[in-house]
C-alpha positions, 0 to 999 in steps of 0.5 A: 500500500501506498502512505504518507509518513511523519517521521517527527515534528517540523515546520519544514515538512520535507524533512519530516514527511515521506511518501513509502510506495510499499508500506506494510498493510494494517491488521485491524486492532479489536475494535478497528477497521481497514478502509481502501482509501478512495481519496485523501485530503490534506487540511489544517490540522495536518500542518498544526500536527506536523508543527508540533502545534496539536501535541496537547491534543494528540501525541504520535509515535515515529514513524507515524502514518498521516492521512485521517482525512479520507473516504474509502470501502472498508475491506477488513473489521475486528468486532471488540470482544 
């Protein structure tokens, strides 16, 4: 699969962002689901996340796939126990 990965905070994207053209598929998690992305989007929460900006509100660990801002088929599901 093809992502968008954030590999730490900077206000100079290139530095911190790659695009990995084989990326590892998810297993979904109890409780989560794999979606085929149809379309992706970037907006502005993405550069406060990038920045650094949004760290009180959500923390990430490196490597990190980006991207939450898309619409697409779910092809997998894991019902919680």
């Amino acid at each position: 699969m093809k992502a968008l990965i954030m590999t730490g905070y900077s206000k100079v994207f290139g530095d911190v962002v790659e695009l990995r053209t084989e990326h590892p598929k998810p297993s979904p998690e109890p409780g989560q689901i794999v979606v085929k992305v149809g379309v992706a989007a970037s907006n502005p929460a993405d550069t406060h996340i990038l920045s650094g900006k949004a760290r009180k509100l959500a923390s990430f660990a490196f490597p990190s796939v980006m991207g939450r801002d898309m619409a697409g088929t779910i092809t997998e599901g894991n019902a919680k126990d």
